[in-house]
N, C-alpha and C positions, 0 to 999 in steps of 0.2 A: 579636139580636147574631149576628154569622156568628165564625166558626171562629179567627179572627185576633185580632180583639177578647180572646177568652175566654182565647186564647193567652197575652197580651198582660196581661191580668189575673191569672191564675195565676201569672205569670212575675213581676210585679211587687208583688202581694202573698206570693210567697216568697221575693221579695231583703229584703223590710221585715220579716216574720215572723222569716226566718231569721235577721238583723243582730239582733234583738232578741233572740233566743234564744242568737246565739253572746256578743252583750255580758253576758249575765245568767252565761254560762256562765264567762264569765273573769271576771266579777267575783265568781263564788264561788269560784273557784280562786284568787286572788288579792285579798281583800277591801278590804284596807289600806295604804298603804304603809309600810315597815317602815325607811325609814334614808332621814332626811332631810338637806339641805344644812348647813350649820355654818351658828349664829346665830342668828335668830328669835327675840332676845330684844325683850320691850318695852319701847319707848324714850319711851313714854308722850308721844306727841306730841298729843294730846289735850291736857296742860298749859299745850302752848307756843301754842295756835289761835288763829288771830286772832280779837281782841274783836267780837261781834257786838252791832250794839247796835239799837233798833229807833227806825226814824227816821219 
């Protein structure tokens, strides 16, 4: 491998190293989220599904 290659590898396995280390990092800092949109009640639409029937 000459010099460019290696270049080229260090550089690209430090953008995917790093991206993975800095998402780990905000998802400890920030674990959960804490205030959700109004609603998200269930409207149990599972009751109303259309009849499946085996033909």
């Amino acid at each position: 491998m000459n010099a460019d290659a290696i270049l080229l590898m260090v550089l690209s396995l430090a953008v995917v190293w790093g991206g993975l280390l800095v998402s780990i990092l905000v998802l400890r800092a920030r674990p959960e989220r804490a205030d959700f949109p109004p609603g998200g009640d269930d409207d149990r639409r599972e009751d109303d599904a259309i009849t499946e029937r085996d033909t």
